[in-house]
NULUM-599418 format. One record per residue (C-alpha): residue in three letters; residue number from 1; y, z, x. Coordinates in steps of 0.001 Angstrom, whole numbers, plus 500000, padded with zeros to 6 digits. Layout:
("ALA"; NUM; (Y; Z; X))
...
# end
This chain:
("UNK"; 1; (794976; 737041; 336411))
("UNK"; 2; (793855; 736454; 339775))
("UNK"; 3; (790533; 738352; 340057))
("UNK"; 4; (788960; 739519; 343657))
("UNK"; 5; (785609; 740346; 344130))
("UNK"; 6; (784051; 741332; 347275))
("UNK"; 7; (781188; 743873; 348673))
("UNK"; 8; (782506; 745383; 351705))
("UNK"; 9; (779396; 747472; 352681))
("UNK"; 10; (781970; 750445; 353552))
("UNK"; 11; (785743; 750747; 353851))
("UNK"; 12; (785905; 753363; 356080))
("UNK"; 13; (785993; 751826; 359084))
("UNK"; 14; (789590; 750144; 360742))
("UNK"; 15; (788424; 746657; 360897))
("UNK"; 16; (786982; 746477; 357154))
("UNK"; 17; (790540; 747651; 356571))
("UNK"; 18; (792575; 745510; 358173))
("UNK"; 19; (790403; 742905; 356292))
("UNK"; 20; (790960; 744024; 353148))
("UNK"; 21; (794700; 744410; 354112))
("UNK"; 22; (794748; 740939; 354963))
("UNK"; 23; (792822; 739339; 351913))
("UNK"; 24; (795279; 740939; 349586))
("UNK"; 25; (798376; 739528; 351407))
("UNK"; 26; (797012; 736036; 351507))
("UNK"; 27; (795368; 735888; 347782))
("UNK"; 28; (798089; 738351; 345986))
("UNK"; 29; (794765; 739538; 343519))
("UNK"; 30; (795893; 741511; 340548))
("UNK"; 31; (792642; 742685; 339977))
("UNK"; 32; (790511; 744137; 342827))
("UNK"; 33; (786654; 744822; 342129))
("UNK"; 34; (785012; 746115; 345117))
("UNK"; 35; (781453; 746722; 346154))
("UNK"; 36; (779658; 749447; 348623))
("UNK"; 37; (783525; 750878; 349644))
("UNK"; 38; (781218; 754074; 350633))
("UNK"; 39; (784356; 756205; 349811))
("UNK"; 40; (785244; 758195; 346714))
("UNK"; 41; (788416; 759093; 345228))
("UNK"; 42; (790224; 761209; 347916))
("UNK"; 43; (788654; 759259; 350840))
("UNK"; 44; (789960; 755850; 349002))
("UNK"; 45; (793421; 757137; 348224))
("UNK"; 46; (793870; 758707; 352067))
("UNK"; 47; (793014; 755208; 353129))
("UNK"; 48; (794282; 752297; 350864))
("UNK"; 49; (796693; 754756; 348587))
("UNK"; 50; (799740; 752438; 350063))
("UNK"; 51; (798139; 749332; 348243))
("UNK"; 52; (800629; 748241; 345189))
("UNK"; 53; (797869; 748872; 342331))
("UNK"; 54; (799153; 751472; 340125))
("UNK"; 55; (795579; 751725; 338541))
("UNK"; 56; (792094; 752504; 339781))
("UNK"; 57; (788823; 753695; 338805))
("UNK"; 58; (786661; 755033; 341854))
("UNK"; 59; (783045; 755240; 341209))
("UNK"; 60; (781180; 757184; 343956))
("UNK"; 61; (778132; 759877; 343616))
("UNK"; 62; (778037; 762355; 345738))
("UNK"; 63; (775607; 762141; 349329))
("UNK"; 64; (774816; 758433; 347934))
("UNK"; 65; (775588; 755465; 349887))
("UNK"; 66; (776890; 752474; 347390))
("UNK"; 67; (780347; 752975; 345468))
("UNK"; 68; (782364; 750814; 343073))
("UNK"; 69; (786614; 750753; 343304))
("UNK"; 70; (788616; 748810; 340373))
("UNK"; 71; (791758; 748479; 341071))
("UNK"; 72; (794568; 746436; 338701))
("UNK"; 73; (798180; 746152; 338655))
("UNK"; 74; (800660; 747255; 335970))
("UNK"; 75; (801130; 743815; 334328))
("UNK"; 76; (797083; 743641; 333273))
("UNK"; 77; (796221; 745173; 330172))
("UNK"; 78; (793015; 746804; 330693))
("UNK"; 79; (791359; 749914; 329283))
("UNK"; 80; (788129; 751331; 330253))
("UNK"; 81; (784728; 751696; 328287))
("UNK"; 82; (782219; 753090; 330427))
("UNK"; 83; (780834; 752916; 333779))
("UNK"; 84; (777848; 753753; 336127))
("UNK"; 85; (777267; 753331; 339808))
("UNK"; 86; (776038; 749693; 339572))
("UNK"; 87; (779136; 748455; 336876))
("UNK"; 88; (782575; 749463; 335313))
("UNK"; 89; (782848; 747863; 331949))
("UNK"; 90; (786829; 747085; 330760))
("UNK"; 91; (788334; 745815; 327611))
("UNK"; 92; (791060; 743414; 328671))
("UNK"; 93; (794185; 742829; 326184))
("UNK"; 94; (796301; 739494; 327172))
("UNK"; 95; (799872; 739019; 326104))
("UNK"; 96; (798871; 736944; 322907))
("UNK"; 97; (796759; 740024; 322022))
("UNK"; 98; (793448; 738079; 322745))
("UNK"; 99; (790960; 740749; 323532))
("UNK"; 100; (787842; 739996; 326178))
("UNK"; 101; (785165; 742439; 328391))
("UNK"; 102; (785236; 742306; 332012))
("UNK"; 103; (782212; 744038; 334179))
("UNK"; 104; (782501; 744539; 337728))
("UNK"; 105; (778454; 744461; 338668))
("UNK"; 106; (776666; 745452; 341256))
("UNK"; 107; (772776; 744701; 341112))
("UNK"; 108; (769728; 746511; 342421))
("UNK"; 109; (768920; 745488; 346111))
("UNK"; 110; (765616; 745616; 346414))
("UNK"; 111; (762998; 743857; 344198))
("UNK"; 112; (761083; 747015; 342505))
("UNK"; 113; (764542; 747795; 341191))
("UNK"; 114; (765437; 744394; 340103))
("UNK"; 115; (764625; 744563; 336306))
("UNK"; 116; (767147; 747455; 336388))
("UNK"; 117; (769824; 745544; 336728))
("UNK"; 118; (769164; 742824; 333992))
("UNK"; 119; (768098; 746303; 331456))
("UNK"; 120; (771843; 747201; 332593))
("UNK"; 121; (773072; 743766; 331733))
("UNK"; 122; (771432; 743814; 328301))
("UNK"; 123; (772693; 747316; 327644))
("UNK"; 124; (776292; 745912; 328257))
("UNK"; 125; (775682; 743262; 325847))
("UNK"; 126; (775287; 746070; 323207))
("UNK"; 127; (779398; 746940; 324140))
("UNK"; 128; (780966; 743507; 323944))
("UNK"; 129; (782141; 741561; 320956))
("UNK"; 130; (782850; 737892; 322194))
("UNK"; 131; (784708; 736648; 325299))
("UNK"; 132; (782706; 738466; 327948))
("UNK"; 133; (783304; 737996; 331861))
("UNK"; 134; (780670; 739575; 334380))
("UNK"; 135; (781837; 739222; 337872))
("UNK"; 136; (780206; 740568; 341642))
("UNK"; 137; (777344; 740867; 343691))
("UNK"; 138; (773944; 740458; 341186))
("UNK"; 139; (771508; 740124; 344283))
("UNK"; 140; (769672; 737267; 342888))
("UNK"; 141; (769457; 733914; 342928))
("UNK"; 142; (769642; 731090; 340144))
("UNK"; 143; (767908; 728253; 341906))
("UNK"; 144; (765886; 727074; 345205))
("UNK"; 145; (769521; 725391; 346019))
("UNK"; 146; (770674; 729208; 346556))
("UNK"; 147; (768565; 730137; 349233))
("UNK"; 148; (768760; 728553; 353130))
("UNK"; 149; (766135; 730003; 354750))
("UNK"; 150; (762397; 729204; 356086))
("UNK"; 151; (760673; 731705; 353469))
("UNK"; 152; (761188; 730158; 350192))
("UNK"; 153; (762147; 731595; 347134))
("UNK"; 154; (760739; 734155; 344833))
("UNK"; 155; (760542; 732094; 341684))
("UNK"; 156; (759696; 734981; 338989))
("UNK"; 157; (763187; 736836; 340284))
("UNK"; 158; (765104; 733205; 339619))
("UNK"; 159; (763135; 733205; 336347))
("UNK"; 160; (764112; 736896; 335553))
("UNK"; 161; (767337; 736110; 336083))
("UNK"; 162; (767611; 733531; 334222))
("UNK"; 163; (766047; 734502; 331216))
("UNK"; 164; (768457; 737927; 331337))
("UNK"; 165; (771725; 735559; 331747))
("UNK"; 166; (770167; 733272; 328468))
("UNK"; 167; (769766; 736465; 326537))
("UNK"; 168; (772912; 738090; 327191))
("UNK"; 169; (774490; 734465; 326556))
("UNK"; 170; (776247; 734157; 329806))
("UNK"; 171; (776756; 730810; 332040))
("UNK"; 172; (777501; 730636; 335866))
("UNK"; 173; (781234; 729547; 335950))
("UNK"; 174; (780170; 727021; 339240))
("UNK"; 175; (782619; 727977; 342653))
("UNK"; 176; (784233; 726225; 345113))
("UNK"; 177; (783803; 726160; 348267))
("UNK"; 178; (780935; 727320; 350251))
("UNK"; 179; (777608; 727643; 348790))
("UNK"; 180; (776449; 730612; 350136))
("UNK"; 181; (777777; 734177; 349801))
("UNK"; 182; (775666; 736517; 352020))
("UNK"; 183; (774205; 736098; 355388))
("UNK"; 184; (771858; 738318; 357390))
("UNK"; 185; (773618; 736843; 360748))
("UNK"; 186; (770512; 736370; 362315))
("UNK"; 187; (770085; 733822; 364827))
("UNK"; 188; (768316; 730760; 364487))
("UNK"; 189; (764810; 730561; 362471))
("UNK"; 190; (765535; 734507; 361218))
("UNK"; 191; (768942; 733676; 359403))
("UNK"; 192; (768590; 733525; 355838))
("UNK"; 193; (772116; 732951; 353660))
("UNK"; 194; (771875; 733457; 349731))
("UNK"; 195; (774373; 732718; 346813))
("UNK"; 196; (774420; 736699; 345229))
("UNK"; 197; (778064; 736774; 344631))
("UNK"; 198; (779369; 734698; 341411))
("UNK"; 199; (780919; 734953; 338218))
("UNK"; 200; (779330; 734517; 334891))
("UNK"; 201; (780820; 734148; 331449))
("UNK"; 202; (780171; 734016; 327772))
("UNK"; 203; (781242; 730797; 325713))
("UNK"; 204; (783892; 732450; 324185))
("UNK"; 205; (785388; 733222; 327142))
("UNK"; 206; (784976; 730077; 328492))
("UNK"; 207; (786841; 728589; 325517))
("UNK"; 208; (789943; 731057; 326132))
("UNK"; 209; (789959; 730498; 330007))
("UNK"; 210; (788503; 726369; 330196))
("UNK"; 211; (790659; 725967; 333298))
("UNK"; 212; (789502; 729149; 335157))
("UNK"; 213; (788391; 728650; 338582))
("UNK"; 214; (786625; 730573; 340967))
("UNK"; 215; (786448; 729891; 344835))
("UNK"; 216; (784354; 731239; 347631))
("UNK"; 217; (786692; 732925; 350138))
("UNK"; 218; (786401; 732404; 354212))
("UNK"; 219; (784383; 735169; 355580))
("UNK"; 220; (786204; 738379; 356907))
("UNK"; 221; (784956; 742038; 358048))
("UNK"; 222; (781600; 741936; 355815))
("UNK"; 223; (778170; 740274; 355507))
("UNK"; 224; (779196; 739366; 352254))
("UNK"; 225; (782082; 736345; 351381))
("UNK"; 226; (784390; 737612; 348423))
("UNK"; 227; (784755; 735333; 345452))
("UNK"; 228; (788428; 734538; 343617))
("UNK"; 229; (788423; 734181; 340026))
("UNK"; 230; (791685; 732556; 339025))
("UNK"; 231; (791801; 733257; 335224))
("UNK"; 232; (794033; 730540; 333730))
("UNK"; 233; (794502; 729650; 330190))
("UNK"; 234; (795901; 726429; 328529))
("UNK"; 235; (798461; 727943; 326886))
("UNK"; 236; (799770; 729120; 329813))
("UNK"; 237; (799460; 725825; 331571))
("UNK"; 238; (801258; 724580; 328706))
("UNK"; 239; (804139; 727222; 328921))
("UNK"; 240; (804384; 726545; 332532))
("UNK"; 241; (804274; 722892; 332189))
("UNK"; 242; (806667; 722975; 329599))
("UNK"; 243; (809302; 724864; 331330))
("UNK"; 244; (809333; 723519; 334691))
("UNK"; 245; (808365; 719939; 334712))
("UNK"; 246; (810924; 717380; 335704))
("UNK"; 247; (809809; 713812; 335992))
("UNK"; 248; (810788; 711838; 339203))
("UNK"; 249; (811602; 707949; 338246))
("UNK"; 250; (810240; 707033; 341313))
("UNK"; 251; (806805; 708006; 340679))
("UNK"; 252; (806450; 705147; 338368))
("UNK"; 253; (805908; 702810; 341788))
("UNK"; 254; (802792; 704656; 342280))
("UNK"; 255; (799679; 702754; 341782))
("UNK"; 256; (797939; 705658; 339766))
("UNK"; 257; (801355; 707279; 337845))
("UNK"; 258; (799500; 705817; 334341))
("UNK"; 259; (796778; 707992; 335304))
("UNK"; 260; (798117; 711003; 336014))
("UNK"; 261; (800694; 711336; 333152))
("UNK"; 262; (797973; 710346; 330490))
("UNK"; 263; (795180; 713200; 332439))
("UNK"; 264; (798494; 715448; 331815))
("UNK"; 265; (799731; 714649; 328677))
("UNK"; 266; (796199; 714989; 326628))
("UNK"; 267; (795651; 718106; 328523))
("UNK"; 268; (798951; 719688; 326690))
("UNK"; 269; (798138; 718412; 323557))
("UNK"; 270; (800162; 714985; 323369))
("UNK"; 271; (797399; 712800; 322737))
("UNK"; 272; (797181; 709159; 322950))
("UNK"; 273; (799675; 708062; 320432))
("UNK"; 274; (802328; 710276; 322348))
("UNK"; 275; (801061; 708608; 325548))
("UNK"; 276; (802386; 705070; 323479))
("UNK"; 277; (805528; 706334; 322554))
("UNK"; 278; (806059; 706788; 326507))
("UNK"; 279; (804211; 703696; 327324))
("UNK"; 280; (807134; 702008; 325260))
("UNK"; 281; (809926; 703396; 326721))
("UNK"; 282; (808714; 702597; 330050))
# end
């Protein structure tokens, strides 16, 4: 699954479009979670309708700014539990039948609304039974390291946040790229940029997924940069591997070749004594 998550800050407008027209094309998501589209269902479907995702769920109240889209493609197994304007909550069913939560969330803006979002992210808690992925924009910040700006950080938010991530036993999956996701594009001393967009997952998940990745995108028609979360499992890795690997006898001149095929061959399960065997035959 190749997950994209981005807050637009409204679709409406050509040049947001082509953007989003663009992203797809270059990252091929199969999962689209999007933030502040500012359309609902008809104004979405007169607008990106010709995009190849055969599902959606539109979230948009009426005479209200904001407004959530999930959009996924045939081959993901997903089913939907409940939603509100700031999340969509999905069970997701793999191939292997392994069942795991996703949440699209998007977090109060401004700080007298904060604790809202982390009594939304406990409530969700209360629907998931193990693996658990929570991707989007939470509009906070983990550390001082997230913030680049002349006004420092509020600590009790980081703190808040923190403790609500702890309780709900969910880890920041790291990024690359980067750092920061949102910038006010103000010049000079006014700019402030701030890591809100990442991806956070239970242990469980983590266990399913170790070789998941998720990268911070080049900016494009928003304020915001959207995050890619490549959702990759060994056992695929291994079923990939295992099918189209063919070993080129003249990699064995290279310097690190040892290396690399011992890295590879413990990550598919061969193990060191397997690693022998081939050491022998060499």
């Amino acid at each position: 699954m190749r997950l994209l998550c981005w807050n637009y800050q409204g679709l409406g407008n050509p040049w947001t479009g082509r953007s989003l027209r663009k992203l797809v094309r270059e990252q091929a998501p199969t999962v689209r979670f999007l933030m502040e589209t500012r359309l609902d269902k008809e104004g979405f479907d007169n607008l990106y309708g010709d995009l190849q995702f055969q599902n959606k769920i539109i979230v948009k109240q009426p005479n209200a700014g904001g407004g959530l889209a999930l959009l996924w493609k045939k081959e993901v197994g997903m089913d939907l539990i409940n939603y509100l304007p700031n999340h969509i909550l999905m069970k997701v069913t793999e191939e292997d039948g392994f069942v795991w939560f996703f949440t699209g969330f998007y977090g109060w803006l401004e700080a007298q609304n904060k604790e809202k979002s982390w009594h939304l992210l406990e409530h969700l808690r209360s629907f998931v039974n193990g693996a658990w992925l929570c991707a989007g924009d939470f509009n906070a910040i983990l550390n001082s390291a997230e913030k680049l700006s002349l006004r420092p950080p509020n600590s009790a938010e980081i703190d808040a946040f923190r403790t609500v991530l702890d309780s709900c036993s969910l880890e920041d999956l790291g990024y690359r790229g980067y750092t920061y996701t949102w910038s006010n594009k103000r010049p000079s001393v006014a700019n402030t940029k701030l890591r809100l967009d990442r991806a956070v997952a239970t242990m469980e998940w983590q266990e399913k997924f170790p070789i998941s990745t998720v990268s911070h995108l080049p900016p494009h028609a928003s304020d915001h940069l959207p995050i890619l979360v490549h959702v990759k499992s060994v056992q695929r890795f291994q079923k990939k591997f295992k099918k189209g690997f063919k070993f080129e006898e003249n990699w064995l001149l290279w310097e690190d070749c040892g290396g690399v095929v011992k890295d590879a061959w413990e990550m598919v399960g061969g193990g060191v004594s397997g690693l022998a065997s081939i050491k022998e035959k060499i």
